[in-house]
C-alpha positions in Angstrom: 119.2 111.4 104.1 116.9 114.2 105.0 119.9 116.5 104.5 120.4 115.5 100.9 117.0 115.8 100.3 117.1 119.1 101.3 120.7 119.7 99.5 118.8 118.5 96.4 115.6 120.6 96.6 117.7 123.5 96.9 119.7 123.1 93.8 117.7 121.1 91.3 114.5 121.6 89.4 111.5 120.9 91.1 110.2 119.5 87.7 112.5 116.6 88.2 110.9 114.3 90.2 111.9 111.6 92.7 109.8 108.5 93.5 108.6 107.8 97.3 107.5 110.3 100.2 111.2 109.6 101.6 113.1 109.0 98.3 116.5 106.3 98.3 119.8 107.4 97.7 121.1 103.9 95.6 124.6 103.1 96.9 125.3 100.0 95.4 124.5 97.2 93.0 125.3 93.8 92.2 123.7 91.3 89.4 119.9 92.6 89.7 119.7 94.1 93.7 120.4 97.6 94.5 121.6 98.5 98.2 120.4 102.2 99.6 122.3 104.4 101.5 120.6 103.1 104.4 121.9 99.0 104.2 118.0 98.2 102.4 118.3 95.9 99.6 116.0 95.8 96.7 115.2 93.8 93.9 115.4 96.2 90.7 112.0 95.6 88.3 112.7 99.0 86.8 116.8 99.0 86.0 117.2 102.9 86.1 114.4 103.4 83.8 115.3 100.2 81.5 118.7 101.4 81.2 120.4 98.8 83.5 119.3 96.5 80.5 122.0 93.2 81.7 122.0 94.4 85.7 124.8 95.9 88.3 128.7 95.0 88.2 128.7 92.9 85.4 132.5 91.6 84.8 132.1 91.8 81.3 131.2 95.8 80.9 133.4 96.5 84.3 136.4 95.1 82.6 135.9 96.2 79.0 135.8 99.7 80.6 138.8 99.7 83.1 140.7 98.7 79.7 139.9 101.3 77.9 140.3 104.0 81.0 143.8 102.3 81.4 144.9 103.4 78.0 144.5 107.1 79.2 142.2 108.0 76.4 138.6 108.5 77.4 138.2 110.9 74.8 138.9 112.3 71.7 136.0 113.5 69.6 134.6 112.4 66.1 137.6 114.3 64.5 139.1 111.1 64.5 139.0 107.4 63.9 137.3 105.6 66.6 137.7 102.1 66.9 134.4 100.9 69.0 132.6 103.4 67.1 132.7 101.5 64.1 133.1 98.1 65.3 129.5 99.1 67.5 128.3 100.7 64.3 128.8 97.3 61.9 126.9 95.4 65.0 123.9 97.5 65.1 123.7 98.2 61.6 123.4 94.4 60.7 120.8 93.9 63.5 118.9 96.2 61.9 117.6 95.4 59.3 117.7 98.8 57.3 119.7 98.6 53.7 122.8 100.1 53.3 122.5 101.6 57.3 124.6 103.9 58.5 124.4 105.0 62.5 125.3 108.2 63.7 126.2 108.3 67.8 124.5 110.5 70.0 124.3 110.9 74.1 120.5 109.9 74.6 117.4 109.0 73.2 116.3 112.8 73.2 119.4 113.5 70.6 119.0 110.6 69.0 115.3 111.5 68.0 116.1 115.0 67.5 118.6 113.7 64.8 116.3 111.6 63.2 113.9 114.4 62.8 116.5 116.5 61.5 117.0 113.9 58.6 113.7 113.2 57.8 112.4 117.0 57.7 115.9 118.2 55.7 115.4 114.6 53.0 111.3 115.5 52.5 111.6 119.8 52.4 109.1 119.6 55.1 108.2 120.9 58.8 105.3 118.1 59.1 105.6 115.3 61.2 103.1 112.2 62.5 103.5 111.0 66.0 101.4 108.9 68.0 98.8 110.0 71.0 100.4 109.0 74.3 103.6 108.7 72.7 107.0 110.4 74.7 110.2 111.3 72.5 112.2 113.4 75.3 112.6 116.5 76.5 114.0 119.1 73.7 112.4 121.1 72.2 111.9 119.3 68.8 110.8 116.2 70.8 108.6 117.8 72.9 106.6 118.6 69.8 106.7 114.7 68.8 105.0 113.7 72.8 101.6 113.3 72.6 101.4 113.3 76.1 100.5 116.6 78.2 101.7 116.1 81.4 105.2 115.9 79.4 104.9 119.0 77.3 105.5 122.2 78.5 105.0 124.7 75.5 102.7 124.8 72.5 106.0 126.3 70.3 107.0 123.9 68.1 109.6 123.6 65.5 107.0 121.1 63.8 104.0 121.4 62.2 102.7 117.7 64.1 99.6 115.8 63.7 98.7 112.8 66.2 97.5 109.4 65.5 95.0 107.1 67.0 96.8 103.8 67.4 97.4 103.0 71.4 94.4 104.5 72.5 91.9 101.4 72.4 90.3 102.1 75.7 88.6 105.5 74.4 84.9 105.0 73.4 85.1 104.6 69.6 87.4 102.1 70.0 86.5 100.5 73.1 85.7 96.4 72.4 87.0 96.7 68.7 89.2 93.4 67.6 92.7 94.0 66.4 91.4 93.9 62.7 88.4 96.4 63.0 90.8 99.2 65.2 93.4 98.8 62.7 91.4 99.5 59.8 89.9 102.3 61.8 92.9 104.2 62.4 94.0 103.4 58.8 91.1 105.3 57.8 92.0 108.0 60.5 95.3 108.1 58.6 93.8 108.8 55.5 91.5 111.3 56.6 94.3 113.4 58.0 96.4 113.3 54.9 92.9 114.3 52.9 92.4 117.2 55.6 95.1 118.4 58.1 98.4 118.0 55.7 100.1 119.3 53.3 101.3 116.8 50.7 105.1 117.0 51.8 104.6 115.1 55.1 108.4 114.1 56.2 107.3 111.2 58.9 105.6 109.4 61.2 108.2 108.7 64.2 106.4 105.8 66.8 107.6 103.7 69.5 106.6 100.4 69.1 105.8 99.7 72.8 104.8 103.6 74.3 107.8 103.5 77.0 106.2 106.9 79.3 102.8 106.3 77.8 102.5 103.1 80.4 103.3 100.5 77.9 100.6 100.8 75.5 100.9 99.5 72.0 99.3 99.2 69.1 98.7 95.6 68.1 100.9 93.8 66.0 100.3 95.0 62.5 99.2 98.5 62.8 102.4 100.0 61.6 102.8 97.8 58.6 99.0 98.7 57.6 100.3 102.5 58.4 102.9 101.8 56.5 101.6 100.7 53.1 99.5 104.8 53.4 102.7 106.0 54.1 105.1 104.9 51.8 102.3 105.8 48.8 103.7 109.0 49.4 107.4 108.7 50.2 106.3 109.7 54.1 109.6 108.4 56.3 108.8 105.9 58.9 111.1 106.0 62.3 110.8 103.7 65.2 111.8 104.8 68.4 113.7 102.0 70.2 114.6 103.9 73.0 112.9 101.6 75.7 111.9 98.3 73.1 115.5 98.1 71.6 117.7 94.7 72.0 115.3 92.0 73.0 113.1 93.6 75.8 110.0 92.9 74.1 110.9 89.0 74.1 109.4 88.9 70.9 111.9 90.0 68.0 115.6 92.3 68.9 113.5 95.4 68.0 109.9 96.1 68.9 109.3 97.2 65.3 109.8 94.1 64.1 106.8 92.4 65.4 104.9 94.4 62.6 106.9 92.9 59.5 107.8 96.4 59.0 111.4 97.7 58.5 111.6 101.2 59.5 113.1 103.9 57.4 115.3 105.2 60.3 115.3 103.6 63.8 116.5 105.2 67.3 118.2 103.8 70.1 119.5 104.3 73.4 119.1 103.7 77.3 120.2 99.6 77.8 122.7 99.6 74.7 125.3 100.8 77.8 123.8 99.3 80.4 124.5 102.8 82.3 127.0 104.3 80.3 125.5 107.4 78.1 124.8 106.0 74.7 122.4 107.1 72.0 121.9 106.7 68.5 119.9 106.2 64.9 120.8 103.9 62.6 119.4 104.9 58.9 119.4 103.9 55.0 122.4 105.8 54.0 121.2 107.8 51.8 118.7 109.4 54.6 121.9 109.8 56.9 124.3 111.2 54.3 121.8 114.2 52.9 122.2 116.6 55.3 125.1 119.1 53.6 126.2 121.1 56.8 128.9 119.8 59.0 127.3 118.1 62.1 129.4 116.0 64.4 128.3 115.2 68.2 131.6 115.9 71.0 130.8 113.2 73.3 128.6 110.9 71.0 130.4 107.9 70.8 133.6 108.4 72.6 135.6 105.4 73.9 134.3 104.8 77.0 130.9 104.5 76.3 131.7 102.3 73.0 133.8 100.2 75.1 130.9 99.8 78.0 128.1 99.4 74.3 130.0 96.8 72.9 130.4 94.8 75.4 127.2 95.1 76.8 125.5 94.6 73.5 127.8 91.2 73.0 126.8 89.7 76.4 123.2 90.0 74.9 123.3 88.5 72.0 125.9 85.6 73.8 123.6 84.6 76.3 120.2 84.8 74.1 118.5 87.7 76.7 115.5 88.5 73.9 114.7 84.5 74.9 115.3 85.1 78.2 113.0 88.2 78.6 110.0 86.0 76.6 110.2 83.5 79.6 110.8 85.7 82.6 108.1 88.1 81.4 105.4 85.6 80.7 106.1 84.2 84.3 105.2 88.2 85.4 102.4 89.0 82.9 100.5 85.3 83.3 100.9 85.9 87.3 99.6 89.5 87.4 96.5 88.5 85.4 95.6 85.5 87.7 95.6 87.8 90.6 94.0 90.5 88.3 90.3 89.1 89.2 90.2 89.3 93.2 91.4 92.7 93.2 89.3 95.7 91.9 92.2 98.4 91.8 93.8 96.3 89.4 92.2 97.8 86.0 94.2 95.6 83.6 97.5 94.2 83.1 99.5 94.3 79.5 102.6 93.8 78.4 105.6 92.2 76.3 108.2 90.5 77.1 110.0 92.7 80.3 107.9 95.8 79.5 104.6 95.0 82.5 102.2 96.9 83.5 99.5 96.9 85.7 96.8 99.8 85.8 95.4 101.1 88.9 91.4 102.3 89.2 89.1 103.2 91.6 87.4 100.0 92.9 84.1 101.6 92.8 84.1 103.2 89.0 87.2 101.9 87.7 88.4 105.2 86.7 92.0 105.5 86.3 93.3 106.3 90.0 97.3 108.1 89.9 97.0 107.9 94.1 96.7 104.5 94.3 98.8 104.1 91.7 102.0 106.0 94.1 100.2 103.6 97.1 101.1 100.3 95.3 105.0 102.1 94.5 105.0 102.7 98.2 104.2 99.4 99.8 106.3 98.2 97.0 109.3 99.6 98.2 108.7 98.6 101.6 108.6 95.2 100.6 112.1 95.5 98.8 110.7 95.8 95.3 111.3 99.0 92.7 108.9 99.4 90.3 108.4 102.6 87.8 105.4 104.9 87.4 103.4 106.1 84.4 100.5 106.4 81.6 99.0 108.8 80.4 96.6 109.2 83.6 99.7 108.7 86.2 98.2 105.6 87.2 100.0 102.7 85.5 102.9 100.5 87.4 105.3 100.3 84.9 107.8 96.8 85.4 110.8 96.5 83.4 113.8 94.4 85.0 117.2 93.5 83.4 117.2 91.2 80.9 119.0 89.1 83.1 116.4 88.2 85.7 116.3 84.7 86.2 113.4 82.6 86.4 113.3 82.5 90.3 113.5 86.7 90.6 110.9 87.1 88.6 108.6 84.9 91.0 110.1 86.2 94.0 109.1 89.9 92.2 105.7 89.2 91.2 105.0 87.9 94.9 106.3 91.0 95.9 104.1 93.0 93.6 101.0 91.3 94.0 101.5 91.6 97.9 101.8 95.2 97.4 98.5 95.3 95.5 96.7 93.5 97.7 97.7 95.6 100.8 96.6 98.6 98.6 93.4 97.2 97.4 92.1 95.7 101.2 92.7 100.1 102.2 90.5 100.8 99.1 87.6 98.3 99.4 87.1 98.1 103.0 
């Protein structure tokens, strides 16, 4: 392992991280346990960064794949008809909501945001875009602008002229203690005032992720972006949701995250679980949004068989076996657990969540400031234990835990003993 460490320093970024002081090669995988190249089994609470959205080997993707490999064609562009493409197209179209949709395929969530971008700034005439504080859009150049998040931006050149709203950021002074009512009719205001001051009148959007993915899942509560919404649409401003990490049931609550806010988006993004693996991206749009632009545009590997076979059958098994429902039990088992042991332990600054999207925030015991070294602590004696959880927040010190969809009732209690194990071993070092 030490020499494929090595291999892998030498030849790749060193802006691309790996978790753990002596990272895991992952070998194998079967239902929602990984294997490392060492024989250690884990049970996976972070599925590839939410992408292993129904878990490892699963018949029904395996086999929908190896039919469409067997045919010989794995490939042959958007030039021509593509038979998954449109069957996958009809599917997500319907679920979304939008009028008259139309979806457009694209490799990853980064595309699929850079191509909503595209369509919102080319149907408003307009460089101006709103994004969220704390948000994370990917890692182009056009969403880099969108990420309100500085330990994810590398440049101030932008191809956007971007302003950032309040609206995940409750634990900040202004806001601290605020209910839901009184800090959504503050950052309405905040809204307001921007379009009074910092804008020009043509602003194209406002693109937001319902649950911030990166950010550490923080969200605005329920209603914010109808209540942004209403400002918005006085004047013709686009609304996108970036789905990316709430898409397809995660949040428990609704099949897209947006949807908790009674609001349906103008344009919505998509990608990571949808292949369970496989590389599949997306927006889905009113048509008239998605059939403005005049220039050719057409994406190689967007779309091609493989991955439509791998989207389609993955996206099936999730509505077949009722997953969103799934993920509102198995996540309330993990969120109600975490916040009984919250209490006794003093590293543990808060625990939120939705559905499968946890997470737990680590502090200093003795001023509760937001602590990223304890935070990699807890992901170390985590993975001793057999567990994988993610990282993140804006501080570096949230535990981010997002299992397949598919975790039973009895993983996720074997997980959250797991976890809270971990935290207590991390909190008896910091207290003394």
């Amino acid at each position: 392992m030490s020499d494929l460490l090595a291999r892998h320093r030498a030849v790749l970024p060193n802006w691309s991280p790996l978790y753990y002081e002596q990272p895991i090669e992952i070998v194998r995988g079967k239902g929602n346990r990984v294997i490392d190249a060492e024989g250690r089994s884990y049970l996976d609470f972070f599925a590839g960064i939410l992408t292993n959205m129904i878990g490892y080997d699963v018949p029904e993707v395996r086999q929908a794949v190896e039919r469409q490999i067997a045919t010989g064609v794995v490939h042959t562009s958007t030039l021509y008809l593509l038979r998954g493409q449109v069957e996958l197209a009809e599917k997500i179209a319907g679920l979304s909501g939008i009028p008259d949709a139309k979806v457009f395929f694209t490799n990853s969530g980064t595309e699929a945001n850079e191509t909503a971008l595209l369509l919102a700034t080319f149907a408003r005439r307009s460089d101006q875009v709103f994004a969220m504080r704390q948000s994370y859009h990917g890692r182009s150049f056009g969403a880099i602008a969108v990420t309100g998040n500085r330990g994810w931006t590398n440049s101030s050149l932008s191809p956007l002229n971007v302003h950032f709203l309040h609206g995940a950021d409750r634990h900040l002074p202004q806001f601290r203690g605020m209910s839901d009512e009184a800090y959504i009719e503050a950052c309405v205001a905040d809204l307001r005032h921007v379009l009074a001051t910092a804008a020009a009148p043509d602003v194209a959007a406002l693109i937001a992720e319902p649950v911030q993915g990166v950010g550490g899942f923080t969200m605005a509560p329920d209603g914010l972006f109808a209540a942004y919404k209403e400002v918005l649409d006085e004047s013709g401003i686009l609304f996108i949701s970036d789905e990316v990490q709430t898409g397809w049931g995660r949040t428990g609550e609704a099949f897209f995250g947006i949807q908790a806010h009674g609001v349906t988006p103008d344009m919505l993004t998509f990608a990571k679980g949808l292949g369970n693996g496989f590389a599949v991206g997306g927006v889905v749009a009113r048509g008239d949004l998605m059939d403005g632009p005049k220039a050719i545009g057409l994406s190689t590997f967007g779309g091609n068989p493989v991955a439509m076979a791998a989207a389609n059958a993955t996206l099936d098994y999730v509505l077949d076996h009722d997953l969103r429902s799934r993920a509102a039990v198995t996540g309330a088992i993990l969120i109600e657990g975490l916040r009984e042991a919250a209490p006794r332990l003093p590293v543990v600054g808060g625990v939120r969540g939705k559905g499968l999207m946890v997470a737990v925030d680590l502090v200093d015991p003795a001023t509760g400031e937001p602590s990223p070294p304890l935070a990699g602590r807890v992901l170390e004696e985590t993975r001793k234990l057999g567990l994988l959880v993610g990282k993140g927040g804006l501080y570096g010190h949230a535990l981010r835990v997002a299992p397949p969809l598919t975790l039973t009732d009895d993983e996720a209690r074997e997980g959250l003993g797991l976890l809270v194990a971990a935290l207590e071993t991390v909190n008896e070092e910091a207290t003394g």
